[in-house]
C-alpha positions as a Markdown table, in Angstrom:
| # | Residue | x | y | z |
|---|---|---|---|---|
| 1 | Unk | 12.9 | -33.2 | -125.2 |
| 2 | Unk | 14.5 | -31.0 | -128.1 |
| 3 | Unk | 12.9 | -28.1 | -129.6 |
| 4 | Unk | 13.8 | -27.9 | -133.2 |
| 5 | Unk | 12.4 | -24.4 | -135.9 |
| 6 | Unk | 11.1 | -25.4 | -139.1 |
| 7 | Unk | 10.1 | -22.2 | -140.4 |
| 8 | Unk | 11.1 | -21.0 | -144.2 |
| 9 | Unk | 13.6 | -18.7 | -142.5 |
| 10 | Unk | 15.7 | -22.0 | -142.5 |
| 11 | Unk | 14.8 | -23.7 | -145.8 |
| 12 | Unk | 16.6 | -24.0 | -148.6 |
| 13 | Unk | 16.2 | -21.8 | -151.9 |
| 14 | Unk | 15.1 | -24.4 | -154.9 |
| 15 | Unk | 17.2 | -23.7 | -157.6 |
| 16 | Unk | 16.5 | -26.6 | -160.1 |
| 17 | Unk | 13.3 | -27.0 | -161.9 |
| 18 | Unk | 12.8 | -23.3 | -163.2 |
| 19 | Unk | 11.9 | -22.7 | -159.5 |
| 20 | Unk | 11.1 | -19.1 | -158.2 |
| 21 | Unk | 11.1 | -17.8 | -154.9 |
| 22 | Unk | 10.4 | -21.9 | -153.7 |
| 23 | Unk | 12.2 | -23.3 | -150.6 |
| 24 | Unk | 12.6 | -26.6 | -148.9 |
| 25 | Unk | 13.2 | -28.1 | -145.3 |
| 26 | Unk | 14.3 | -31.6 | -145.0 |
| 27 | Unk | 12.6 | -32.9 | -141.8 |
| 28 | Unk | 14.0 | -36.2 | -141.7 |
| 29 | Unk | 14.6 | -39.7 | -144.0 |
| 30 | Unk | 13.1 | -43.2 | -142.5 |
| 31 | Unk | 14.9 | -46.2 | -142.8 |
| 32 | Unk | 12.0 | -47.8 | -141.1 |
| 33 | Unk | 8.5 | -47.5 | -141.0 |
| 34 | Unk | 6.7 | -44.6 | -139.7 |
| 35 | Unk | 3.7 | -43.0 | -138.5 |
| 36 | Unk | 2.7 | -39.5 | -139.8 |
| 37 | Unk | -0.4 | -38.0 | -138.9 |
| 38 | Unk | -2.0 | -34.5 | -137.3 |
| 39 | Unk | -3.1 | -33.8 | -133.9 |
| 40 | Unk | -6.0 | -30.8 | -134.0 |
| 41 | Unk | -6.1 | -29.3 | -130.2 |
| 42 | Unk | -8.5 | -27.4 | -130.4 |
| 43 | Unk | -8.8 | -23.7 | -128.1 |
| 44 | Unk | -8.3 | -24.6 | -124.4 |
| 45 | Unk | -7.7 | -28.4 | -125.6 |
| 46 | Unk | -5.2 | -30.7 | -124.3 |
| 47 | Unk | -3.3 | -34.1 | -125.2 |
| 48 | Unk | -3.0 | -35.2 | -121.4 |
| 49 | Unk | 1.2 | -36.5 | -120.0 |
| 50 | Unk | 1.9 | -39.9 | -121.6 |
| 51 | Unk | 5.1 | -41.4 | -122.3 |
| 52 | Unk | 6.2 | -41.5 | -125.8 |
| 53 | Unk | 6.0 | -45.1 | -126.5 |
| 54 | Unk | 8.7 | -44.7 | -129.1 |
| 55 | Unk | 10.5 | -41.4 | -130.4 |
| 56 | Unk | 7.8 | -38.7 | -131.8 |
| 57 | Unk | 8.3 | -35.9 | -133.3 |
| 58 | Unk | 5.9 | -32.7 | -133.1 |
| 59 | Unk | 5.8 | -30.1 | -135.7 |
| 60 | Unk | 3.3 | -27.2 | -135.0 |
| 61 | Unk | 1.7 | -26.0 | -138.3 |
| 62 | Unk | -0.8 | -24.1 | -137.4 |
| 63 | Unk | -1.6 | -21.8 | -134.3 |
| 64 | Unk | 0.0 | -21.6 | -130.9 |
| 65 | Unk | 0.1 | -23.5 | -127.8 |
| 66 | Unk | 2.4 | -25.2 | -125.2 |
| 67 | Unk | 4.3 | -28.4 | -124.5 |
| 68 | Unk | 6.0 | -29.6 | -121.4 |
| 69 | Unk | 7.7 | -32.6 | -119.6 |
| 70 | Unk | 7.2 | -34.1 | -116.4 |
| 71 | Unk | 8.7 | -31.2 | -114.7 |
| 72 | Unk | 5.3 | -29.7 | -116.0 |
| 73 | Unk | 7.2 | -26.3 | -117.1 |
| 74 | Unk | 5.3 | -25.0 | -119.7 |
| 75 | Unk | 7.4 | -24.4 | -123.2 |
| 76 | Unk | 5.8 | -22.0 | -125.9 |
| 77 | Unk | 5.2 | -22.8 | -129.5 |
| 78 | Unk | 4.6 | -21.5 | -132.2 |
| 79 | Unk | 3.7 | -22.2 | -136.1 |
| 80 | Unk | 7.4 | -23.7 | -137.3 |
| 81 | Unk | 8.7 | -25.0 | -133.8 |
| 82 | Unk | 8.7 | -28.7 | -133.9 |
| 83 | Unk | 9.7 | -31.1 | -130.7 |
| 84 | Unk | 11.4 | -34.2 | -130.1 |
| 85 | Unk | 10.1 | -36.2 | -127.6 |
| 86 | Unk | 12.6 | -40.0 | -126.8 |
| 87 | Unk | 11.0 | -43.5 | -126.0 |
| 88 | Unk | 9.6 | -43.0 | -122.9 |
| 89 | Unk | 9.9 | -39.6 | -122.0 |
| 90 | Unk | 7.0 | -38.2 | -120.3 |
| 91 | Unk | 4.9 | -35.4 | -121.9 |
| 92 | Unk | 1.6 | -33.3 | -122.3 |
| 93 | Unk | 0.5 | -30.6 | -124.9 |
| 94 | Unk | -1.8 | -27.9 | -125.4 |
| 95 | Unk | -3.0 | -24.9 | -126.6 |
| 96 | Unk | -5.5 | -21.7 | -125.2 |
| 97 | Unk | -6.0 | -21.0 | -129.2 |
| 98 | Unk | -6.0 | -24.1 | -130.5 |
| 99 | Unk | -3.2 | -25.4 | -132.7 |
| 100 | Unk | -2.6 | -28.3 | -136.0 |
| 101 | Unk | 0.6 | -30.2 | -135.4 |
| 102 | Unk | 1.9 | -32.4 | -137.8 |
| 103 | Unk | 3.4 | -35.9 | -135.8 |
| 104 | Unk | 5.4 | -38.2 | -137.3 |
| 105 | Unk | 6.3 | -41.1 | -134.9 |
| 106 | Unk | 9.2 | -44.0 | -135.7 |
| 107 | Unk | 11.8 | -46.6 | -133.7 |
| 108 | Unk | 14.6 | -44.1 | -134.9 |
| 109 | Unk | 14.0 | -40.5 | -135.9 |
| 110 | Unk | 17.2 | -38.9 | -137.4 |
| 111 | Unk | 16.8 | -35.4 | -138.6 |
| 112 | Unk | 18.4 | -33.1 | -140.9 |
């Protein structure tokens, strides 16, 4: 797994458009077709270890919680923290607070 940040610290100021104080943060482009959809865990919720059956990628948008592999070490995260899970690597999430991540799952995920 790869932890990636999405927060506005790393965006990118718009300039065009008569923007003001409006940022952007590329996530990724598809060449193929994709799945993009939220997961709600809800406080003391938790998406039980499965193997990704192709690469996923896991963007918290909301709230706190925790991620780990099959090594079951728990990982933080936070709203802004996204993760890259491969095809096939094992994985559970969850959250004592409850947290919205946005999941966007494809055959090849290529990010900014």
């Amino acid at each position: 797994m790869k932890i990636y940040n999405f927060t506005q610290e790393l965006a990118n100021q718009i300039n065009n458009y008569q923007s003001i104080d409006a940022f952007y943060t590329k996530i990724m482009k598809t060449v193929e077709p994709a799945n993009i959809g939220f997961i709600y865990i809800e406080p003391g919720g938790v998406v039980g270890m499965h193997e990704a059956p192709v690469p996923q990628l896991f963007i918290v948008i909301q709230g706190e919680g925790w991620i780990c592999g099959e090594d079951k070490e728990k990982v933080s995260v936070q709203t802004g923290d996204g993760v890259l899970w491969q095809t096939g690597e094992a994985h559970e999430s969850g959250s004592s607070t409850g947290l919205t991540a946005l999941v966007i799952q494809s055959e090849h995920i290529n990010l900014a």
